[in-house]
C-alpha positions in Angstrom: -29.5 -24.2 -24.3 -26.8 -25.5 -22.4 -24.7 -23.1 -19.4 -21.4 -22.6 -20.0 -19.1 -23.4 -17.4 -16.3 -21.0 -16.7 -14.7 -22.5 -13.8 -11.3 -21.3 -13.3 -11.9 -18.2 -15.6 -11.3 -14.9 -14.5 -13.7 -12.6 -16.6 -13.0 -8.6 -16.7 -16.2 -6.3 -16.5 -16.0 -2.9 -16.9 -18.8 -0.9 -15.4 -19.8 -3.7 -13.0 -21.1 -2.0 -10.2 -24.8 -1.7 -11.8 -26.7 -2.2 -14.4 -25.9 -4.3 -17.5 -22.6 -4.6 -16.1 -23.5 -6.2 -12.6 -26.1 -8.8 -14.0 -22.6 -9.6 -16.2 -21.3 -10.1 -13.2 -23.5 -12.0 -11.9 -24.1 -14.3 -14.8 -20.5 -15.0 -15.1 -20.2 -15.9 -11.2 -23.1 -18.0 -11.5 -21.2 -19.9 -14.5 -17.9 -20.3 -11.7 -15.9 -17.7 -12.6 -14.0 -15.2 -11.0 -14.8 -11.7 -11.6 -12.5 -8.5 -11.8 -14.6 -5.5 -12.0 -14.1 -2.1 -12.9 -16.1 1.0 -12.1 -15.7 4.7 -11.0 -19.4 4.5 -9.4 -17.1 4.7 -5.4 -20.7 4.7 -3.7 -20.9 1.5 -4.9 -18.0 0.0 -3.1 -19.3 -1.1 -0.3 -22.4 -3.4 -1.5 -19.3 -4.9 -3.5 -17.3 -5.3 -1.0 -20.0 -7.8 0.9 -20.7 -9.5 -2.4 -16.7 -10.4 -2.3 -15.9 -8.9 -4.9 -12.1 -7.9 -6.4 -10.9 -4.3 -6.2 -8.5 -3.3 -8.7 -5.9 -0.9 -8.5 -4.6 1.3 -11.4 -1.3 2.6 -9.6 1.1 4.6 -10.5 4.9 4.1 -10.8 5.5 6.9 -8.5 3.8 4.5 -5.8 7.3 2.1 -5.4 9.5 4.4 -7.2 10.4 7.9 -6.7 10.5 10.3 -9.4 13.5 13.3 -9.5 11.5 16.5 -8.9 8.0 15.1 -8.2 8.4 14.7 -4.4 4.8 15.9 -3.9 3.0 13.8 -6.7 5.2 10.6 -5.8 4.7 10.5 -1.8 1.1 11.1 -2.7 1.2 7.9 -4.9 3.0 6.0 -2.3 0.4 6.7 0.3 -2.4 5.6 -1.8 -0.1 2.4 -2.6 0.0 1.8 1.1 -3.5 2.4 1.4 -4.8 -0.2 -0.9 -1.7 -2.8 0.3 -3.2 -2.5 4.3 -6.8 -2.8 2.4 -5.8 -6.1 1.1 -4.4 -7.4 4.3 -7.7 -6.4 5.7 -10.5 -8.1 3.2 -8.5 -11.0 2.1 -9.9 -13.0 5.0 -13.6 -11.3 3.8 -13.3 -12.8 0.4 -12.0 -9.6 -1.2 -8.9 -9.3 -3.7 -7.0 -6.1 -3.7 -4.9 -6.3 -7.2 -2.4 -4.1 -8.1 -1.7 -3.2 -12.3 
């Protein structure tokens, strides 16, 4: 049976950080393609991390916009959106993408 090559793919896993879903991962690497993952397992971030892996981040429109009456809830938001933007300045160079949707 013949591999199938997935260069310049970008393939979606959800529940990548172990199990079924990291040898996914790792089949569809190993085919050339770039992985998003998804998980909530957050112990799990840092053996990502140093396989150069993607962090995505679900962020809310409170982040870059405020919202009338929600001060509390949308300067929350905007930290955590100022968060992840240092934490890509800081792994892009290591490989990792921090992507925003």
């Amino acid at each position: 049976m013949t591999k199938r090559s997935f260069a310049n793919k970008v393939v979606l896993v959800t529940g990548g950080a172990s199990g079924i879903g990291l040898a996914t991962c790792r089949e569809f690497a190993g085919a050339g393609a770039k992985i998003a993952m998804l998980d909530m397992d957050e112990p799990a971030l840092p053996s990502l991390i140093q396989q150069r892996g993607v962090i995505l981040v679900n962020e809310s429109v409170a982040g870059v916009a405020p919202l009338l009456g929600r001060c509390g809830y949308s300067a929350s938001k905007h930290a955590l959106h100022g968060l992840f933007t240092s934490l890509r300045c800081e792994m892009k160079h290591k490989g990792v993408h921090v992507i925003f949707w």
